[in-house]
Every structure is written in structure tokens, then in C-alpha cells.
C-alpha positions in Angstrom: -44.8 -22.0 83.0 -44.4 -25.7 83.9 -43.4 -27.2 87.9 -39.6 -27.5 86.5 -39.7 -23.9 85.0 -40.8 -22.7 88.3 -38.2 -24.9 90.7 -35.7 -23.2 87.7 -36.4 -19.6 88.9 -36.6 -20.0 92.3 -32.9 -21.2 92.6 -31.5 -18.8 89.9 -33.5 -16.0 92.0 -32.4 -17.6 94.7 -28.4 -17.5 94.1 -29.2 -13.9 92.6 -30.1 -12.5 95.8 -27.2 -14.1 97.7 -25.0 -13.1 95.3 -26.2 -9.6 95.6 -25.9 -9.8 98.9 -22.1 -10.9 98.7 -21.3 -8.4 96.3 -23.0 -5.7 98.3 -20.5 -7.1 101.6 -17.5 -6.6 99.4 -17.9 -3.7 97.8 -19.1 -1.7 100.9 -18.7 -3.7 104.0 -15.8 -5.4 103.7 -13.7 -2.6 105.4 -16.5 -1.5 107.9 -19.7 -2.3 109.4 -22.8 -0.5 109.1 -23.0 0.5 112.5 -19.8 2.2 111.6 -20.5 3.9 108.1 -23.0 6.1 109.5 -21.1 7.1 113.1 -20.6 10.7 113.2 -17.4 9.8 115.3 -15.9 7.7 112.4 -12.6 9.0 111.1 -13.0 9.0 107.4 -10.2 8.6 105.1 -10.8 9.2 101.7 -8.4 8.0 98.6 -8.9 8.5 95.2 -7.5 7.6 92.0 -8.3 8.9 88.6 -5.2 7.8 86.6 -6.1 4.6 84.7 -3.7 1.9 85.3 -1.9 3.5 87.9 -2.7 1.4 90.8 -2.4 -1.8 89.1 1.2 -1.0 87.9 1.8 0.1 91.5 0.8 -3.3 92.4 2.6 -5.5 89.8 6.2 -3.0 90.7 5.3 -4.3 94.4 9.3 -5.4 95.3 8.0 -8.5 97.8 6.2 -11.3 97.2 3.3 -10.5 99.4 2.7 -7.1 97.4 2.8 -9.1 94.3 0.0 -11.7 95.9 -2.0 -8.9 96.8 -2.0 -7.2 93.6 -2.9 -10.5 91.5 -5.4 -11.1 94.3 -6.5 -7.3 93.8 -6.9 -7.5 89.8 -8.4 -11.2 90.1 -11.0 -10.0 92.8 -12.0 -7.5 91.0 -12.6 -8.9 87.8 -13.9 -12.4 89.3 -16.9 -10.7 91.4 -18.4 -9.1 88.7 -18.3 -12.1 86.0 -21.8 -13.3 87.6 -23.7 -10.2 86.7 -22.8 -10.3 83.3 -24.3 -13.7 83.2 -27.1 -13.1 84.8 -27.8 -8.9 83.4 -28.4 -11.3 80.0 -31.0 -12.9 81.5 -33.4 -9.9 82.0 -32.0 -7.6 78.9 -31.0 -9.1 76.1 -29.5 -6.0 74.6 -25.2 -6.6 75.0 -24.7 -2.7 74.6 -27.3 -1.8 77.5 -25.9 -4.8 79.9 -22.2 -3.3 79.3 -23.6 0.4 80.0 -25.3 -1.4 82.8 -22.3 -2.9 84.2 -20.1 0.4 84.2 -22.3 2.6 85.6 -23.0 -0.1 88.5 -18.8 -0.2 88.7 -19.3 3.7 88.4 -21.6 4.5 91.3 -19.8 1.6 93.3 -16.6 3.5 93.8 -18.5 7.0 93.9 -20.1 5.6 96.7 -17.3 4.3 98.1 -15.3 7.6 97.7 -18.1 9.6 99.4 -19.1 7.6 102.5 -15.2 6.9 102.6 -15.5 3.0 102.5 -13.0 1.9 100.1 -10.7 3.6 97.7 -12.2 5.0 94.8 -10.4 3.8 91.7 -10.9 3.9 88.1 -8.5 0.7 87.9 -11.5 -1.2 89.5 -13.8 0.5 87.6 -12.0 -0.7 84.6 -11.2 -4.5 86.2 -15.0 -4.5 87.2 -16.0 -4.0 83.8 -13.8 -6.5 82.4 -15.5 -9.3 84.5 -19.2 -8.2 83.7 -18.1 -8.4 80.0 -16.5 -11.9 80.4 -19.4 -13.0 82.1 -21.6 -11.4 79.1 -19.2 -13.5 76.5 -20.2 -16.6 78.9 -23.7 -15.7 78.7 -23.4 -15.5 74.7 -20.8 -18.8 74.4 -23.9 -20.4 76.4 -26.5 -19.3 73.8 -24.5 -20.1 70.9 -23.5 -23.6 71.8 -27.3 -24.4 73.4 -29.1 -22.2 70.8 -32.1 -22.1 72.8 -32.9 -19.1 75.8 -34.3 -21.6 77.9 -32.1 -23.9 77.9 -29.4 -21.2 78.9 -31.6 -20.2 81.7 -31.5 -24.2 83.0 -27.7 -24.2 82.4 -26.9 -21.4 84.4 -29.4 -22.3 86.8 -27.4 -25.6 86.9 -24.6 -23.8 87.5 -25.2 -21.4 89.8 -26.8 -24.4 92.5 -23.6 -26.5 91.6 -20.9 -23.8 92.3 -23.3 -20.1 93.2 -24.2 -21.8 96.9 -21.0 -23.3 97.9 -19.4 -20.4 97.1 -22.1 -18.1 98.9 -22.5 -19.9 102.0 -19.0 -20.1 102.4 -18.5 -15.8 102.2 -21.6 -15.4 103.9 -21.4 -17.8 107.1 -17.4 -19.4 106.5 -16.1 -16.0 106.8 -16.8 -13.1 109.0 -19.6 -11.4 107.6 -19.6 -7.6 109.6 -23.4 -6.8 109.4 
């Protein structure tokens, strides 16, 4: 592995771990601290939905224009955070059937969690958007292959990419906005 290989993994590591790191904030901190996940005084509220779609039409039928903000901010959040681990899953396994197993059951044990320590609401509407994004970014990950025909230089795209809009983008939900560690 050549110096420019090297300076190439380091950054894509790099934005890996602060994107995990973001993802991690959203998914189970963006409603409470840690502090307060595992306070015995905490009042838990727990809500779950198993109906596919059913949230996401509850959105869209929102009468105002703020419900129908939240709901295309709801469906686009959802689908948008997980886009960068299908890029990146390709990265390590190359096999598109085990990255797409990969990404639901991540999306799966997400909202279990989430459900159990009563930090979100379990859906299987996010589930569902969550695994839409991971595939999309999987279809980027392939669209990147087929038009540079060449793993590495894939790997120096996306590394390209991720410095170019992965850091601003992370440093400004990490530090820009509270952050409740």
C-alpha cells in the first residue's frame, strides 16, 4: 500500500467513524441523553407501529402545512441518513444481497432498540425508509463502479467525496447543533 493509499483510508475511516457517530446521535440520542436513557426515574413512553405505511400516510394526510414539512422532513431523514452506509457496507463486502440483509437488520435492531429502552418510536415505516436509503446508496456504490470500472478508484472517489461533503456535514451535526452527550 502506497503513501496516497494510506492518506486515502485514513480520511474514509476517518468520515466513517464520525458518521457513525452522527448516526448513532440520531437514531438514539436525539430525543434523550445518556445520562437519561439509563435513569431509573425516567418516564418511559413507548410507541409502536407495525402497520407498513401507516405513519407515513398519517403524515402526508397532515391538514397544516407544518405537519406536511415534518412528514417530508420525516421520510427524507430517514431515507437520507442511511444512503452513506450503503456506500460505504460496499466497501468492506462486496456481496449486494449480504449488504441489503446488512442494512435491514441494522434498521431492524435500530427501532427494536429504540422500542425497548423507549427512545424513539419503533416503526416499520422507518424500517422500510431506512432500507430504501442504504439501497440507494448501494446503487451509488455500483453507478461508481460501473462508470470508474476500477475498486480502487471507487475507493478514491468516495474518499473524495466524503472529505468534500462527509466533514462539513459532520462538523456541522456534531459541534453546529446541540449534540446531548
Amino acid at each position: 500500500m502506497n503513501t496516497r493509499q494510506r492518506i486515502e483510508t485514513v480520511i474514509l475511516y476517518g468520515v466513517c467513524i464520525c458518521y457513525i457517530i452522527v448516526l448513532l446521535k440520531i437514531l438514539f440520542l436525539s430525543r434523550v441523553s445518556i445520562a437519561e436513557i439509563f435513569n431509573t426515574e425516567r418516564t418511559i413512553t413507548r410507541s409502536i407501529n407495525l402497520v407498513p405505511f401507516h405513519s407515513i400516510t398519517e403524515f402526508i394526510a397532515g391538514s397544516t402545512a407544518n405537519a406536511k414539512r415534518f412528514a417530508f422532513a420525516n421520510v427524507m431523514g430517514n431515507i437520507l441518513i442511511f444512503i452513506p452506509l450503503g456506500v460505504y457496507l460496499p466497501l468492506s463486502k462486496n456481496n449486494y444481497i449480504t449488504n441489503v440483509m446488512s442494512i435491514i437488520a441494522l434498521s431492524l435492531f435500530v427501532e427494536i432498540i429504540q422500542g425497548l429502552l423507549g427512545i424513539g418510536i419503533a416503526d416499520i415505516d422507518d424500517i422500510i425508509l431506512n432500507s430504501i436509503g442504504g439501497c440507494i446508496g448501494l446503487i451509488v456504490y455500483r453507478f461508481l463502479l460501473i462508470m470508474l470500472r476500477n475498486k480502487n478508484r471507487v475507493m478514491t472517489a468516495i474518499t473524495v467525496i466524503s472529505a468534500i461533503v462527509g466533514f462539513p456535514i459532520t462538523y456541522y451535526l456534531m459541534f453546529m447543533i446541540k449534540m446531548r452527550f
